[in-house]
C-alpha positions, 0 to 999 in steps of 0.5 A: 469513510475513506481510510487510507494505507500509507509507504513507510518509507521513500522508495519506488514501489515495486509491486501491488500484492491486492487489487481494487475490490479485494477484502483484506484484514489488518497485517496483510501485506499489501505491497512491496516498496524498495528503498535502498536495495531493500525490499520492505513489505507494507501491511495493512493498520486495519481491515476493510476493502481496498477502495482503489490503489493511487499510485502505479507500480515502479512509481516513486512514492514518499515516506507517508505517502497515502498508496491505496484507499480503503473503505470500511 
């Protein structure tokens, strides 16, 4: 089952802190996204494996845009 981690807000995201393979548990910070000169981090909901990322680093991304899939 594919689980996604979504930005919590809209901004561009400035760097990816996991990588594709990397086991992670819930609340680790998975990237930083800045939004209005903010750096806010993003952490993980729940633990597993980051399947892959689905956006590039200095991309602009939306608020609830899915950024990395998750696989149990």
């Amino acid at each position: 089952m594919k689980r996604h981690i979504n930005s919590p807000v809209a901004g561009q995201l400035l760097s990816r802190l996991v990588e594709a393979g990397d086991r992670i548990e819930a609340d680790t910070e998975i990237a930083i996204v800045e939004s209005m000169k903010m750096h806010i981090p993003v952490s993980a909901e729940q633990s597993g494996r980051v399947g892959r990322w689905l956006v590039e680093e200095k991309s602009l991304v939306a608020e609830g845009q899915a950024l990395v899939e998750l696989e149990a």
